[in-house]
C-alpha positions as CSV (number, residue, x, y, z in Angstrom):
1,X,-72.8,-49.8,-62.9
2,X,-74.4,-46.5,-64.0
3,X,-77.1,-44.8,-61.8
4,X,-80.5,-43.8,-62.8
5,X,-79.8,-40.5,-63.6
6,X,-76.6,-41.8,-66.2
7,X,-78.8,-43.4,-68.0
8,X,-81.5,-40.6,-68.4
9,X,-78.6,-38.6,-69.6
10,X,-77.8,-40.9,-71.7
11,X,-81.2,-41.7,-73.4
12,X,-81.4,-37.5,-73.8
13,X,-78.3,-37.3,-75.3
14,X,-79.2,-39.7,-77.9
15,X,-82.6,-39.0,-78.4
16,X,-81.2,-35.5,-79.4
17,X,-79.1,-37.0,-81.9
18,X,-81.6,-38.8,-83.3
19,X,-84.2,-36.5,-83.7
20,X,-81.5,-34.8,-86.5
21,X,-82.8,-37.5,-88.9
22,X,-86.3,-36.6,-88.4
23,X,-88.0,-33.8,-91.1
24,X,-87.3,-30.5,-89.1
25,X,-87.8,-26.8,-90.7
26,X,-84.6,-25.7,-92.2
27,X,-83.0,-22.6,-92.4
28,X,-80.6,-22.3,-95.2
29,X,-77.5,-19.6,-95.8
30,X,-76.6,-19.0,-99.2
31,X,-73.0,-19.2,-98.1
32,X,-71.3,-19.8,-101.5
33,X,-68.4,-17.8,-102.9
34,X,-70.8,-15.4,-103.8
35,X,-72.8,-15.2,-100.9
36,X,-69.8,-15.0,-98.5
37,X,-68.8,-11.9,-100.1
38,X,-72.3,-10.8,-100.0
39,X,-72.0,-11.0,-96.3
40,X,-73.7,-14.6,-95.7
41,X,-70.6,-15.5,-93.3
42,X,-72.2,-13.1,-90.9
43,X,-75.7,-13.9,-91.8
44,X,-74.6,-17.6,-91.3
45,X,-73.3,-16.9,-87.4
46,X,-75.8,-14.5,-86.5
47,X,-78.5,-17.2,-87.1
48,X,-76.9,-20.1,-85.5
49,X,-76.5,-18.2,-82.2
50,X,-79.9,-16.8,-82.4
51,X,-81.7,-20.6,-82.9
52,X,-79.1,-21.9,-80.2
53,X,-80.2,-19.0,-77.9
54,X,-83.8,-19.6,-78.3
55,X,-83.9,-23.2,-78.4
56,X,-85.7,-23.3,-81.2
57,X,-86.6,-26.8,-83.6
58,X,-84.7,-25.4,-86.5
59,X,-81.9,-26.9,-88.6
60,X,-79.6,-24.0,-89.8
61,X,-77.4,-24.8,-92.8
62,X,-75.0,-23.2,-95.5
63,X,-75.4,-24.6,-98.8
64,X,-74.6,-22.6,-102.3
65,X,-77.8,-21.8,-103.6
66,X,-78.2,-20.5,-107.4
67,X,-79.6,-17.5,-106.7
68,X,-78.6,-14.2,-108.6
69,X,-75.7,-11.9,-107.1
70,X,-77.7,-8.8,-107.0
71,X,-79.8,-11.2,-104.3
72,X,-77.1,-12.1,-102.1
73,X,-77.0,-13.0,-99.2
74,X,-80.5,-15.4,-99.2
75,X,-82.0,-16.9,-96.3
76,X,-84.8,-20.0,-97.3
77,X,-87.1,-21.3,-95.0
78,X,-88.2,-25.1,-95.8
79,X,-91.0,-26.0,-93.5
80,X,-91.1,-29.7,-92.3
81,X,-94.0,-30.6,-94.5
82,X,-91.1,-29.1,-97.9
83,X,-93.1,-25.3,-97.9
84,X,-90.7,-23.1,-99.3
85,X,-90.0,-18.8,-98.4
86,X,-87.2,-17.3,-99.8
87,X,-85.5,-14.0,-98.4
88,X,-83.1,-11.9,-100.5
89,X,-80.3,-9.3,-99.2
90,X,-80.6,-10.3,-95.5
91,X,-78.5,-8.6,-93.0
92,X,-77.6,-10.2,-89.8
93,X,-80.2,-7.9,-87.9
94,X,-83.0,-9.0,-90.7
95,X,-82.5,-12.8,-90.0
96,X,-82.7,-12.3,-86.4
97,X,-86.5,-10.6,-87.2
98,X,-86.7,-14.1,-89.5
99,X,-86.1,-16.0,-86.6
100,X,-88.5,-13.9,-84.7
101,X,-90.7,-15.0,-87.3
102,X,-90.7,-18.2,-87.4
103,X,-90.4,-19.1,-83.8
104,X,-94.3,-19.6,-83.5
105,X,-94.5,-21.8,-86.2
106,X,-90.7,-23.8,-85.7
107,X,-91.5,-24.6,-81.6
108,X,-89.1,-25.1,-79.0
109,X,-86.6,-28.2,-79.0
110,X,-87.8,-31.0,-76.0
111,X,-86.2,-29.6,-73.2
112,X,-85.1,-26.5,-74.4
């Protein structure tokens, strides 16, 4: 039988999963072949540590977006509501300012 507290764990644990299917803002790496040489492997990192760190309600993902080389690597913003800001030739330090940015408008995870 599983105590009170188990099951509290439990219900957090799946509401968290859950919540991924929701609309959340999204933050999106350029990481194709093009970005990755651009840098957007670091980029990538830098910003998954930095929403993990801050607990912030914000998908990070690495898609290949068609942007041009001289652009690379890009950072988009896709608010929940489908609002759309693109960065070009962002450094690691530059997408934690992004971040910084956005962490007013994003919120905090429940809990976090």
């Amino acid at each position: 039988m599983l105590t009170v507290a188990e099951l509290n764990a439990i219900r957090d644990r799946v509401r968290k999963q859950l919540s991924i299917r929701e609309p959340h803002h999204r933050l999106i790496i350029g990481v194709g072949t093009v970005g990755i040489a651009a840098g957007a492997r670091e980029v990538m990192v830098t910003a998954m540590e930095e929403v993990g760190r801050r607990g912030l309600d914000l998908v990070v993902i690495g898609e290949d977006l068609a942007m041009p080389a001289s652009d690379m690597p890009v950072v988009k913003f896709v608010s929940a509501n489908g609002e759309e800001k693109v960065y070009t030739k962002v450094t690691a330090a530059e997408v934690c300012e992004i971040i910084d940015s956005l962490a007013d408008t994003v919120g905090k995870l429940p809990g976090a």
